[in-house]
MIMAR-662855 format. One line per 10 residues: their letters; for each residue z, y, x of C-alpha. Coordinates in Angstrom, 1 decimal. Layout:
N
a = Z Y X  ...
This chain:
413
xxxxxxxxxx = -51.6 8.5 -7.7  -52.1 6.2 -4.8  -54.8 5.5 -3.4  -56.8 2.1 -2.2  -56.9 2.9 1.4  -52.7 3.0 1.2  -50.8 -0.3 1.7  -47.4 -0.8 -1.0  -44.4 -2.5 0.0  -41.8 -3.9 -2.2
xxxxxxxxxx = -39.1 -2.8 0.2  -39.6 -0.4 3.0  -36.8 0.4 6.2  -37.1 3.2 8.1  -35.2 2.3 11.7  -35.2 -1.0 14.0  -31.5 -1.1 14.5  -29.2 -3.7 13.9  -28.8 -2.4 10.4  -32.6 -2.4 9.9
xxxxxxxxxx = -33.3 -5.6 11.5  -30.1 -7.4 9.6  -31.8 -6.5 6.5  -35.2 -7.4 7.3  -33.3 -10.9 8.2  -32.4 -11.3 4.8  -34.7 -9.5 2.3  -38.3 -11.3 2.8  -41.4 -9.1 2.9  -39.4 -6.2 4.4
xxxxxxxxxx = -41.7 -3.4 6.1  -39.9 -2.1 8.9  -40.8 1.0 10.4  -39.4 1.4 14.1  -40.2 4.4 16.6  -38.5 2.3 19.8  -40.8 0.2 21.6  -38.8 -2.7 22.1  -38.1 -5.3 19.8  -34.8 -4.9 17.5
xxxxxxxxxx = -31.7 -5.5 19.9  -28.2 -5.2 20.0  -26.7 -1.9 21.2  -23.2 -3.4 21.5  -24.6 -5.0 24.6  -26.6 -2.3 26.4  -23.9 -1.8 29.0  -24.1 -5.4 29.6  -27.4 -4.4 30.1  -26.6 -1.9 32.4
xxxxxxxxxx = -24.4 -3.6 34.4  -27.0 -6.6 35.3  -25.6 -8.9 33.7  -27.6 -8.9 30.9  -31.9 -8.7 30.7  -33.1 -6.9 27.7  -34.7 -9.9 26.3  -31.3 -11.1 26.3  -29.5 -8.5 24.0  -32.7 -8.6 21.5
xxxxxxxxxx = -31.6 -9.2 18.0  -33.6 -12.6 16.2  -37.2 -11.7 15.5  -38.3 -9.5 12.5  -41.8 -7.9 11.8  -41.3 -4.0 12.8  -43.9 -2.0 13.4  -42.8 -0.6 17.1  -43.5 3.0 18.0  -43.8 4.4 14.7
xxxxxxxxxx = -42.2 7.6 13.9  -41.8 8.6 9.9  -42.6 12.5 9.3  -42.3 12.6 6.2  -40.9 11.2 2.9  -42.7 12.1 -0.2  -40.2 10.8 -3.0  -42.6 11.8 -6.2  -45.2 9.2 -5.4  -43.0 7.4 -3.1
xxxxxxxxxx = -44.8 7.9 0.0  -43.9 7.9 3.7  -46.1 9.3 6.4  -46.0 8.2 9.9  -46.8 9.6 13.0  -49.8 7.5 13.4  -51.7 8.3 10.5  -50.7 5.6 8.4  -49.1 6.1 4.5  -47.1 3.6 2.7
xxxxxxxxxx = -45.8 3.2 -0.3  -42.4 1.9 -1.6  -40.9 0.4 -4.7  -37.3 0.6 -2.9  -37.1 2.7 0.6  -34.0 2.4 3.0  -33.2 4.7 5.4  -31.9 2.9 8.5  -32.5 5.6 10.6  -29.2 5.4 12.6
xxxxxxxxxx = -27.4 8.3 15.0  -28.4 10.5 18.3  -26.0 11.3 20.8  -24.4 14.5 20.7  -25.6 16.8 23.5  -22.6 18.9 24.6  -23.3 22.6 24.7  -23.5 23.2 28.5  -24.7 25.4 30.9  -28.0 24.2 32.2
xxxxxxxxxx = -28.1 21.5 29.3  -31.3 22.6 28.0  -33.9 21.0 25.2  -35.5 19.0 28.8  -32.6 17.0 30.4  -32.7 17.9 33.8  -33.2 15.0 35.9  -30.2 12.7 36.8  -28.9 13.5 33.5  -29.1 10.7 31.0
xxxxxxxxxx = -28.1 10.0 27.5  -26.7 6.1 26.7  -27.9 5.5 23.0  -31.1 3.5 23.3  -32.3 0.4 25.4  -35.1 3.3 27.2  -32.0 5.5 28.1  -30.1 2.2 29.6  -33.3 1.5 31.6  -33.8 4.4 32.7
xxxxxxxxxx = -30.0 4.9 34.1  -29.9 1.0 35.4  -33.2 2.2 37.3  -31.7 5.7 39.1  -28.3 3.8 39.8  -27.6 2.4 43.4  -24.7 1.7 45.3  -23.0 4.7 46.6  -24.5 7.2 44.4  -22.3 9.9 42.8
xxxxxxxxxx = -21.9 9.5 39.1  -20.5 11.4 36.4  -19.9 10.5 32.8  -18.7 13.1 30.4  -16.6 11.7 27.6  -14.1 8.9 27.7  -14.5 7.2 24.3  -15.7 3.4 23.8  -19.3 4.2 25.0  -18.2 6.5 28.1
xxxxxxxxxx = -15.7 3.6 29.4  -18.1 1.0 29.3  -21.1 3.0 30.6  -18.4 4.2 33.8  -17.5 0.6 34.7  -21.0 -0.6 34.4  -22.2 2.0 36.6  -19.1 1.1 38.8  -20.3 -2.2 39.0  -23.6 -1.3 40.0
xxxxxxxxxx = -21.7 0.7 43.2  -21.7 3.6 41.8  -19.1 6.1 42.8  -17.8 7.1 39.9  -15.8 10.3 37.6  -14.9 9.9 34.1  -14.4 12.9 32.5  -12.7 12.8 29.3  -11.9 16.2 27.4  -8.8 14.4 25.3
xxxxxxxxxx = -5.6 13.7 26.3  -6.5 10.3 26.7  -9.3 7.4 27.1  -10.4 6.0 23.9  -8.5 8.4 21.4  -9.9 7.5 18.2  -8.7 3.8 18.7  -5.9 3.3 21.5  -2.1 4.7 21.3  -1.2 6.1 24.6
xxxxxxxxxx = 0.5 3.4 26.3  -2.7 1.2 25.7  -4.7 4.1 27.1  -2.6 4.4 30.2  -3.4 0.7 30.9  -7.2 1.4 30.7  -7.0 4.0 32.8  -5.4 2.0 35.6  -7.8 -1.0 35.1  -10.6 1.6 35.3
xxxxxxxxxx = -9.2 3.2 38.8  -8.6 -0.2 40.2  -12.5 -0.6 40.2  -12.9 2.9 42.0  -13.5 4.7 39.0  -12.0 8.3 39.6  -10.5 9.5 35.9  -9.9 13.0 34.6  -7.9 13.6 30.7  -7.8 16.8 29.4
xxxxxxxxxx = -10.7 17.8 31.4  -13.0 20.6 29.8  -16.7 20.6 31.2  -18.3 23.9 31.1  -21.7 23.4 32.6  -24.1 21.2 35.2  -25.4 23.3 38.7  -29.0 21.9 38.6  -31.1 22.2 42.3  -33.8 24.7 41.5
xxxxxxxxxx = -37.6 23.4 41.7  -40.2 22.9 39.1  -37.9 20.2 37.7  -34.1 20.9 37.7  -32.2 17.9 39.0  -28.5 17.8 38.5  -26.1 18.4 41.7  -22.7 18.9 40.2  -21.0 18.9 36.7  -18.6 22.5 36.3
xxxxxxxxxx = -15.2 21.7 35.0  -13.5 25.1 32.8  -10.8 25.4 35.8  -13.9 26.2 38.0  -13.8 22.9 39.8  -17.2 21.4 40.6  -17.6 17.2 40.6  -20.5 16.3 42.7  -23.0 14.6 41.2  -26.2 13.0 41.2
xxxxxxxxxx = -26.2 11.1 37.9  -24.5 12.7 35.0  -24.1 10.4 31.5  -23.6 12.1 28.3  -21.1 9.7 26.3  -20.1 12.4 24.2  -20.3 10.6 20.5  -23.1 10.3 18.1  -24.5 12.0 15.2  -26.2 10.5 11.6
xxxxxxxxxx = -29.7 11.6 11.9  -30.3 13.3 8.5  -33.5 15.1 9.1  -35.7 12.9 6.9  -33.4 12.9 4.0  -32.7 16.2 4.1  -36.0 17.1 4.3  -36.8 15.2 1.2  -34.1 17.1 -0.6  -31.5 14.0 -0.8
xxxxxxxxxx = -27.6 14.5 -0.7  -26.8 15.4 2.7  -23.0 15.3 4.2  -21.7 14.5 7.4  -24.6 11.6 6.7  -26.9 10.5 3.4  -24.6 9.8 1.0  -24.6 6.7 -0.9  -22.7 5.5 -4.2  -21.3 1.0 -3.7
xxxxxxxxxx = -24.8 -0.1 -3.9  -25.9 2.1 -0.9  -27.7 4.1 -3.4  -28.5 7.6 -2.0  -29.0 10.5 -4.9  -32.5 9.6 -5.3  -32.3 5.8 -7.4  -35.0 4.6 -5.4  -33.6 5.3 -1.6  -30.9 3.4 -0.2
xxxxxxxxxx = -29.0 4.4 3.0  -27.5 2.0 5.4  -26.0 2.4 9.3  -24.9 5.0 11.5  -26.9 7.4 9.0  -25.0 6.5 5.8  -21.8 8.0 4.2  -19.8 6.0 1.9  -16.9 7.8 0.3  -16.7 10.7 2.8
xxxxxxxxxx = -16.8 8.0 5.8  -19.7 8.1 8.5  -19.0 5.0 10.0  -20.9 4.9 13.4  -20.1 1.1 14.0  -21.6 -1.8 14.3  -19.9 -4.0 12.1  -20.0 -1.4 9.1  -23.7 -1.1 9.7  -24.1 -5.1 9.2
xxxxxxxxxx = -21.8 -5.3 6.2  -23.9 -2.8 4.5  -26.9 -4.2 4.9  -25.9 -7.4 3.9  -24.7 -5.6 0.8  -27.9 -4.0 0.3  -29.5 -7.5 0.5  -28.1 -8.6 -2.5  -28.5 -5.9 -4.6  -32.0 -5.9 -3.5
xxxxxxxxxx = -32.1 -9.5 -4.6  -30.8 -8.4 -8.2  -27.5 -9.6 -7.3  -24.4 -8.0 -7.9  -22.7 -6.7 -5.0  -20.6 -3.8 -4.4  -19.9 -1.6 -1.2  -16.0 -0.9 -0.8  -15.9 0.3 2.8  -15.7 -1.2 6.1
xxxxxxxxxx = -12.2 -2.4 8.0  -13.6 -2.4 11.5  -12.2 -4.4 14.8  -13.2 -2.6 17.9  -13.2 -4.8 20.8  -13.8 -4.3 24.3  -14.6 -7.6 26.6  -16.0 -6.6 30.0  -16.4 -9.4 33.0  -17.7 -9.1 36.6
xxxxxxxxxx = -19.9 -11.8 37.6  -16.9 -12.8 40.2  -14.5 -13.3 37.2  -13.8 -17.0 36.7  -10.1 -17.0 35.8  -8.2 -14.8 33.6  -7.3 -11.5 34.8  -4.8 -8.8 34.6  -5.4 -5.7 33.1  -5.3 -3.9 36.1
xxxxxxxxxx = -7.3 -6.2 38.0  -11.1 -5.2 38.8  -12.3 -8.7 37.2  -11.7 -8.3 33.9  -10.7 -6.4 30.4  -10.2 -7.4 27.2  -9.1 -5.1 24.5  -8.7 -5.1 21.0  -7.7 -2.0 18.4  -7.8 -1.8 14.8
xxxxxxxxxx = -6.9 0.2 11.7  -4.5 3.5 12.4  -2.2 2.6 15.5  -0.9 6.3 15.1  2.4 5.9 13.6  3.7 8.2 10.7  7.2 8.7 9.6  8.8 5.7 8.5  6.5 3.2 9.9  7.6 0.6 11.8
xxxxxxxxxx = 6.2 -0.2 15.1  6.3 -3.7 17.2  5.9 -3.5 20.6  5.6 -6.0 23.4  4.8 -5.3 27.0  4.3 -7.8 29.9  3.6 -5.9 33.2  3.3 -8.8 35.5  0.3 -10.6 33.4  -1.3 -7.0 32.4
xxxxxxxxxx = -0.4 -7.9 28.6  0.4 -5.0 25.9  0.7 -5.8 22.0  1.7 -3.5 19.1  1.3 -3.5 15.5  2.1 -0.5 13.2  3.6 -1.5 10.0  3.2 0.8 6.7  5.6 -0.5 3.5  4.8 -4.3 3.2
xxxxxxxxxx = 1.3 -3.9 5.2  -0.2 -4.1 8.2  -1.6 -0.3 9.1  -2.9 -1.0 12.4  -2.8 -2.2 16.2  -3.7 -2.4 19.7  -4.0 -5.6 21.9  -4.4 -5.5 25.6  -4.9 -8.1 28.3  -4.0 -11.2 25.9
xxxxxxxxxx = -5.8 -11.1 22.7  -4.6 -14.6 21.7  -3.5 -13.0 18.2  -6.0 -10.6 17.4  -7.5 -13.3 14.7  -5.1 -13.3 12.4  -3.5 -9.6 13.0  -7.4 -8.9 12.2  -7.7 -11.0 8.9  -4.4 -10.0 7.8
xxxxxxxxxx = -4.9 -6.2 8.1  -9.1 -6.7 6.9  -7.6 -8.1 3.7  -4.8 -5.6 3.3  -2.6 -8.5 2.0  1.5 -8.0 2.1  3.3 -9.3 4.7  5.7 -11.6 3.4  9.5 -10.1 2.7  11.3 -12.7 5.0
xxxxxxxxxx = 9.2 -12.4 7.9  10.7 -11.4 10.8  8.0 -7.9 12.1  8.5 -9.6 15.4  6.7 -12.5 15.0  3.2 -10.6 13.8  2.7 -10.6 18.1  3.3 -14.5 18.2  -0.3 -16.3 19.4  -0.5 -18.0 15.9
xxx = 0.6 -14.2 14.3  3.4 -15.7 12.8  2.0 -17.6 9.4
């Protein structure tokens, strides 16, 4: 039995993100429950944020009533409790865990529980902070990982006159999203702003200065090739944080699973975010963190509404402050990039290719039966709309369209 002393909540979100806050922005009388400090902001932007471009007041999400610096330790599902850090207990008719993803520490040498200094995670508005705050021109910088995060994070810190190594483990930058060819155009816009860039580079360990604090002096590759740095940045992917749910004895996969109506296996606990799995699928995105908690909105609202998985566009838009004209790919002023669905062909897909060196400009679609599988647009994104739309709805193409003109600007309908 409660008691007096405990404050009840109709609805109840554990995490600040921009799943948490999206919620909050559409549920009224939402109690969030945030451990950041800040207010809730947009992580897309932080290496805007980085870069100076953006201020973090800039990036922050619209406002919503969190209580900031909170931590939840525990989940007590029988009386439908949680206890923070501070003290405080609060009860919940419906709780949703928001609680989002950490970033995967690699298992190196000299990559202890304490992060010796100069080396910096990039998850959280604090880490960005911190790194914008350590970087100055001519500093040696390394980032470890060459996915979405570690290519933005490299040319912010290039930016900021940093000298900079990427080092990417796969065989090339941005694996999970670009084919080859798009990757290879990447890699030259990224070495045309100084920023030196190793594929299929393994990195076995960080030589740290000894002292009563280790700082970081140079990252070990496996080949027994040292890159000397001052700054290291782990961009090595994220990870649902579970530990709540499975502490409270919930359904625990790769990430909280959840039925269509976010529903995790206890009927009273939703799960929504980085943290959630729908149908064997941890998301980790942005835009499949929004779509389920507008979702979750209306079935809290007693509405019905359904969760059928997330098609998600990854784009890429990066600007110097110089940058007032369209640039080429390979230039330093400018990228844009845009990937979606599987742009892996299998056998018998057709694929659609056009290339335009002199303007930095790379387009292909891959086409599975009568449907649009996936793509990559580089340089000129004038189709990405209705590529996008056309592949989000998983309509047929029609039968007398020529494949061709799917990389027209108008995408051919």
């Amino acid at each position: 039995m409660r008691t007096q002393t405990e404050n009840t909540a109709r609805v109840v979100v554990i995490g600040a993100g921009m799943a948490g806050a999206r919620l909050a922005s559409r549920v009224p009388g939402v109690t969030v429950i945030g451990e950041e400090p800040h207010a809730p902001y947009n992580r897309v932007l932080l290496a805007e944020v980085l870069a100076g471009r953006y201020e973090p007041d800039v990036i922050a999400l619209p406002p919503a009533e969190v209580r900031r610096g909170v931590r939840v330790v525990r989940i007590d599902r029988s009386d439908r409790l949680v206890h923070c850090d501070d003290g405080s207990v609060i009860g919940y008719e419906r709780l949703v865990l928001a609680t989002g993803s950490n970033p995967v520490l690699p298992p190196l040498r000299g990559l202890g529980h304490t992060l010796p200094d100069g080396v910096h995670p990039f998850r959280t508005l604090d880490d960005c902070l911190a790194l914008r705050a350590a970087v100055r021109p001519g500093v040696r910088a390394v980032v470890i990982g060459g996915g979405l995060l570690g290519v933005s994070a490299a040319r912010a810190l290039a930016e900021c006159g940093a000298q900079v190594v990427l080092a990417q483990q796969g065989e090339h930058l941005m694996e999970r999203q670009l084919d080859p060819e798009a990757a290879a155009m990447l890699r030259r816009h990224l070495e045309a702003l100084g920023v030196e860039v190793h594929t299929e580079c393994r990195v076995r360990g960080l030589r740290c200065a000894d002292g009563e604090t280790p700082a970081v002096r140079a990252v070990e590759l496996a080949d027994g090739y040292e890159l000397e740095a001052e700054l290291t940045v782990l961009a090595c992917g994220v990870r649902p944080r579970v530990g709540l749910a499975q502490a409270a004895g919930l359904e625990v996969r790769k990430g909280v699973v959840v039925d269509d109506e976010l529903r995790t296996s206890d009927p009273y606990i939703h799960a929504v975010g980085d943290c959630a799995e729908h149908d064997g699928t941890v998301y980790g995105l942005a835009g499949a963190a929004l779509e389920q908690a507008d979702v979750l909105a209306e079935v809290l609202a007693g509405r019905p509404a359904r969760y059928g998985g997330t098609r998600a566009l990854t784009r890429l838009t990066l600007r110097s402050p110089a940058a007032t004209t369209p640039v080429t790919a390979g230039a330093a002023g400018g990228l844009d990039l845009a990937a979606f669905g599987d742009s892996r062909p299998m056998p018998g897909d057709d694929v659609i290719r056009l290339a335009d060196a002199t303007r930095g400009a790379y387009r292909t679609v891959v086409v599975r039966g009568d449907r649009l599988a996936g793509g990559v647009l580089f340089g000129d994104l004038a189709a990405v709309g209705t590529l996008a739309r056309t592949w989000q709805d998983d309509d047929p193409l029609p039968a007398d369209m020529s494949l061709l003109h799917l990389l027209t600007n108008d995408g051919g309908f």
